[in-house]
N, C-alpha and C positions, 0 to 999 in steps of 0.2 A: 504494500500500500504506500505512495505516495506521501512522504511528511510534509506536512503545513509548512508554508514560510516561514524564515526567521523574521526578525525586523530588521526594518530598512536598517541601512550604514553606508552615510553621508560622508562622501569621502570629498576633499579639495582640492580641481585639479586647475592644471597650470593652463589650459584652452576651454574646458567647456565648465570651467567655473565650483560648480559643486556637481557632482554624480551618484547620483542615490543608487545601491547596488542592493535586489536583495531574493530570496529564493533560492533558484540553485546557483546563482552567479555570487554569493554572499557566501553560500557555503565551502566555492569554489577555492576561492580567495586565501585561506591558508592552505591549500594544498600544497608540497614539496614543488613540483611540477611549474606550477603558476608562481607561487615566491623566489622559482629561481629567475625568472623573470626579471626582477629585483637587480637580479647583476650580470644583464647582458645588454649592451649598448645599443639603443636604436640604430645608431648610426654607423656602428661600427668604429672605424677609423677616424672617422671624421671629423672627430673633435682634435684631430692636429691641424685641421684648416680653421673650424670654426671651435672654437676653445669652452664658448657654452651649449654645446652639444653634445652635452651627458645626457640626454635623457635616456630612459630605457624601453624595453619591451613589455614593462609590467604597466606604465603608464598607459603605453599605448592598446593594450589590451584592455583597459578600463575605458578609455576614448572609444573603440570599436562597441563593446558593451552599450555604451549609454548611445550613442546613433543605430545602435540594431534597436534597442530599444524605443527611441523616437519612428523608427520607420515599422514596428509593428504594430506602435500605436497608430501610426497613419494609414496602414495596411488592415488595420481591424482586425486582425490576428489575433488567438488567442491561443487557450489550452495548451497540450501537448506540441502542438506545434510553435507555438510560442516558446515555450518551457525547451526547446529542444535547441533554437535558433540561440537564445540569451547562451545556453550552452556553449555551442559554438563560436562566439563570439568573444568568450572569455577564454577561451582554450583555443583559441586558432592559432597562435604563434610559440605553444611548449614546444611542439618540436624545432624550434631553431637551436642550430649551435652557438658556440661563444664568439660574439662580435657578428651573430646575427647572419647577414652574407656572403660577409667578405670570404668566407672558406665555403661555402653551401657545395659552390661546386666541385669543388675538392672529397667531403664527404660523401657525395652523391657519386662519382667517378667509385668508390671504393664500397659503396652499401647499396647501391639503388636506393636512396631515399633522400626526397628533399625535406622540406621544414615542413612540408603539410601532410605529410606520411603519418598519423598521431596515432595509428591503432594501437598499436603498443603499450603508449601511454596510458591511453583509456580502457583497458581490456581488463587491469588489474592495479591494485594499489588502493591510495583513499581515493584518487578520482574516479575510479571504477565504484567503487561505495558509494560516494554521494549522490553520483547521476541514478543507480540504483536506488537510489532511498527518496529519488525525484520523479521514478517512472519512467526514466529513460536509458535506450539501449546504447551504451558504448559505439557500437559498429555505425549507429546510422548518425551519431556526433561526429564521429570521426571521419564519415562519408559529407557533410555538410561541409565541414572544414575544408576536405579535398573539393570543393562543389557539385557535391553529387546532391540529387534529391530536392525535394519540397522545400522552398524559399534560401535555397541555399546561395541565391545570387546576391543575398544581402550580404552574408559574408565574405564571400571569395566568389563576386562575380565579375563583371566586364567594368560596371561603376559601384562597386560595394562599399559601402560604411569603413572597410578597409582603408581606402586608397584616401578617402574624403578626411580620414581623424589623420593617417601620416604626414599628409602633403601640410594641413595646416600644422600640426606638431612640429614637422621640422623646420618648418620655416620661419615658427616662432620662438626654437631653441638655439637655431642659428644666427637667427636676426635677419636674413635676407628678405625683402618686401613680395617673392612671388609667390609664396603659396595660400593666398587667401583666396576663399574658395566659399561660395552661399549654401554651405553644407544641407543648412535648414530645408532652405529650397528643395533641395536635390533629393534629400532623405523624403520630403512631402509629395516631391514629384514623380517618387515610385509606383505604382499602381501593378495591378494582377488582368492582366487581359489574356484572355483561353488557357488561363494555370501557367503561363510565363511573368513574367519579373519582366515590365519594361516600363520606359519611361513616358511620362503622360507629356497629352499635346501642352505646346508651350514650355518647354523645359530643355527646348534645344540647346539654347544659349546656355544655358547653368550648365549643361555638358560639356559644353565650348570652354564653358572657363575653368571648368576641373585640367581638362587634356592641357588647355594651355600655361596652368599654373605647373604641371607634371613637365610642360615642356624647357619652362624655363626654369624649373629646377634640376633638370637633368645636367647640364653641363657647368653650375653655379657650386651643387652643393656633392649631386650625387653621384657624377664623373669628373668630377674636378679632380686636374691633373694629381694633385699631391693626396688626396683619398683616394686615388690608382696605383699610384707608387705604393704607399702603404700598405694597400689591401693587397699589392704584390709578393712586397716584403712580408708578410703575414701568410703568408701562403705557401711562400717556399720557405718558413720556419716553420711552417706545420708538416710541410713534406719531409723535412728533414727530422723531425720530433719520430715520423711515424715511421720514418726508414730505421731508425736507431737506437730505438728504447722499447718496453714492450705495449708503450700504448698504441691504443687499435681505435681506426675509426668510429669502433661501435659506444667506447668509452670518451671519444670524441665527440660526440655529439651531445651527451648529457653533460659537459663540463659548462662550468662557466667562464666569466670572461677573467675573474680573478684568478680560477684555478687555471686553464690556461696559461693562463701570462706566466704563474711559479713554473710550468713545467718546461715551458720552452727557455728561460734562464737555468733553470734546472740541467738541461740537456748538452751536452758540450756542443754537440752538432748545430743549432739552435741556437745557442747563448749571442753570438756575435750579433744578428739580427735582434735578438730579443731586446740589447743594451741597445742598440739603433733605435729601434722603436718608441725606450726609454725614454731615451735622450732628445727624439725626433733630430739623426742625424742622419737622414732619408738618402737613399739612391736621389739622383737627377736624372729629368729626359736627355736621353741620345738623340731620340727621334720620336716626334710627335703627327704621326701622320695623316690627312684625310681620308674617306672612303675612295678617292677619287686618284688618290696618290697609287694605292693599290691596284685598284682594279679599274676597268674600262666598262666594265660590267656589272653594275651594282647587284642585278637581280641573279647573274651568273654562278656559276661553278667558279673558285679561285683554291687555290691550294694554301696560299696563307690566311686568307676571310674563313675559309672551311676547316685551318687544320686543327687536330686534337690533338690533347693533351703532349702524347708520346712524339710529334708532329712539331709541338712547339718547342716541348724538350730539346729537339735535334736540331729545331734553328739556331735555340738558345746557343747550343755547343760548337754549331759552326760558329757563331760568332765569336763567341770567345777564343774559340781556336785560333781565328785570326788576326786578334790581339792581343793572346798572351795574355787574358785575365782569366783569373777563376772562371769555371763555368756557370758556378752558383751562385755570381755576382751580377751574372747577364740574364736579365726579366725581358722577357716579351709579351707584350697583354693584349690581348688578340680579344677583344669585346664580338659579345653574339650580332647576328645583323639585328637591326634597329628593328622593333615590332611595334606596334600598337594596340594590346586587345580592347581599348574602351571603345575603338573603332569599327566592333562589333555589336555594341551595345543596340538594341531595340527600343527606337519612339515611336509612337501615333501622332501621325498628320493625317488629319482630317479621316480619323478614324484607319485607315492602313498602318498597318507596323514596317518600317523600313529601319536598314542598318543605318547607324548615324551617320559614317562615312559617306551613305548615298543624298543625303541630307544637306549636312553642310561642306560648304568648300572652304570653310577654315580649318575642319580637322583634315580635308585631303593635302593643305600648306602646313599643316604639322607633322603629318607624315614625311611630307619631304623633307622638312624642317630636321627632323630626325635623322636622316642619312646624311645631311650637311653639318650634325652635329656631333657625327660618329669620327672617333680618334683609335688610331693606333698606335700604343708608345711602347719603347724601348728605355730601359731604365740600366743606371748602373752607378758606383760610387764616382761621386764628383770625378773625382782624378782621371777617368778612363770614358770620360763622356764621347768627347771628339772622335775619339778612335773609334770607341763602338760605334758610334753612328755613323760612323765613315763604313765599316765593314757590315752595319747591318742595312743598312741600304741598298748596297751590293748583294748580302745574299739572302734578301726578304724580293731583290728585282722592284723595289721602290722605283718611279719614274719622278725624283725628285733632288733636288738639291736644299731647298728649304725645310724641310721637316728636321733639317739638323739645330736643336737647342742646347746652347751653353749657357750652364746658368752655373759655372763654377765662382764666377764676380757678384750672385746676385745676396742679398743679407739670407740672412736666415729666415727670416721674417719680410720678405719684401710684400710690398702691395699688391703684385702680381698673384700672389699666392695666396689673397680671401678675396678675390673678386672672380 
């Protein structure tokens, strides 16, 4: 049988003011799972660009909560169904690792599993008990969160309460002026037409300005050259953590961001990058390249826009081979091609449901927008910049001379590096 609500608990946050939390999302709340939450960084790395950008994933997981909330009350949602969704919403981000994305692909390359993989989680422990003691089934929470099923687009769909609480969170822990976003709007202008989740007539525009706040955040906060560097350098300390000691990806992924960081100073292999990190005494770009430096073909086959892991690894080593550095000192960050899913999203005009992208021609100049915003860098310690990008040019077949940056002269802190 189903237990009665607890009572409300009024919590104080830093974007949507106070957040009354309560039911199964109150009970949720000390679970081991969700307080680890507590210490893993939203942003990852990111706060060596933008220095008040500690917030975390526990924050933002109470942000998701209270606009899944707003939009079931606007949705007229109730019961079980309701009761299942608040779930989901408070549990959608336990499965990330420590510093959140910056390693996801890493983990995923060695487990098949990204951040929204939760069965596990939910299958046993206290959050297996609580959702029990709520009348709801582990597998189809855990299915929601993946977006499978009944209202699951409010979580993790094309414009979900997800996207709507991160874009203004981070934009107001960074201080950057792009990510405000008429959330309220957007969550109201949800609706149910034939058992799909789409967006009601009039509400094109508040979709325009979600993608466009997304868009000018992407190259500001969330591919900014030195939270590339870093998530680099984080990467190949992790690769080398898990070459060399007996930690395994699987115990990799429940860690947090504290316990991480001991391990990889911990590690001899690791320790070098871990004190960099420290210190923020970062690689610099060799080469910062456009989509366009690459390839002639954005929509094409290429062998470096395509290559994988094992792929990159071997450019890496050409390069270094032909400068005489470490090979574990030559990064190449070979970003996915640019996507868009909100540009899937579903509105009503004049009663028919069309994708937005066939809708408006500002999300089709975002889309382009997006492959003119797309970089490829080549990273290495100040001292060996010139070279490497001299040699990675050459055998990446760059058709360029300007993607070569020296920034051995630049401060530590220049103005270049928070804008």
């Amino acid at each position: 049988m189903a237990r009665e609500p607890r009572a409300v608990t009024t919590i104080k946050d830093s974007v949507h003011d106070h957040i009354e939390v309560s039911g199964v999302a109150d009970a949720l709340l000390d679970t081991p799972p969700v307080q680890r939450l507590r210490r893993v960084q939203q942003l990852g790395t990111a706060n060596l660009v933008y220095p008040s950008a500690n917030h975390t994933r526990f924050e933002h997981s109470l942000g998701v909560y209270h606009l899944a909330c707003e939009a079931l009350d606007s949705l007229d949602v109730s019961g079980v169904r309701a009761t299942r969704t608040r779930a989901a919403a408070i549990l959608h981000d336990i499965g990330h690792g420590p510093f959140s994305h910056a390693i996801e692909g890493l983990i995923h390359e060695r487990t098949g599993k990204y951040h929204d993989d939760v069965d596990d989680l939910l299958a046993a422990g206290e959050v297996a008990r609580v959702l029990g003691d709520h009348g709801l089934d582990p597998a189809r929470v855990a299915a929601m969160v993946r977006g499978e099923g009944d209202l699951a687009g409010i979580v993790a769909g094309e414009l979900d309460v997800d996207r709507m609480d991160y874009l203004v969170r981070d934009a107001h822990h960074t201080g950057v002026p792009y990510g405000t976003i008429d959330h309220g709007r957007l969550v109201r202008g949800l609706t149910l037409h034939d058992g799909a989740l789409v967006l009601d007539e009039g509400n094109v525009q508040t979709a325009e300005s979600l993608l466009l706040a997304r868009a000018l955040m992407n190259p500001t906060v969330y591919n900014h050259h030195v939270a590339r560097i870093s998530t680099a350098m984080l990467r190949r300390a992790v690769e080398r953590l898990l070459a060399t000691t007996d930690s395994t990806p699987e115990t990799l992924r429940r860690m947090d961001d504290p316990a991480l960081r001991t391990a990889l100073r911990d590690c001899e292999a690791s320790a070098d990058i871990a004190r960099r990190l420290d210190r923020r005494a970062l690689y610099k770009r060799a080469v910062w390249a456009e989509m366009a430096d690459v390839t002639d073909d954005p929509f094409g086959d290429d062998p470096v826009l395509d290559a994988d892991r094992g792929e990159i690894r071997a450019y890496e080593r050409e390069i270094a081979a032909r400068t005489d550095v470490d090979r574990d000192a030559v990064l190449l960050d070979v970003r996915s091609r640019p996507t868009m899913r909100e540009s899937d999203s579903r509105v009503l005009v004049n009663g028919d449901v069309r994708r937005l992208d066939e809708q408006s021609t500002l999300v089709r100049a975002l889309q382009m927008a997006q492959r003119e915003q797309w970089r490829l860098g080549v990273y290495a310690p100040a001292d060996d910049v010139e070279t490497v990008g001299r040699a990675a040019v050459d055998v990446l077949g760059l058709d360029i001379d300007g993607a070569l940056v020296s920034e051995t002269t630049r401060g530590q802190y220049s103005l270049d590096e928070f804008e």
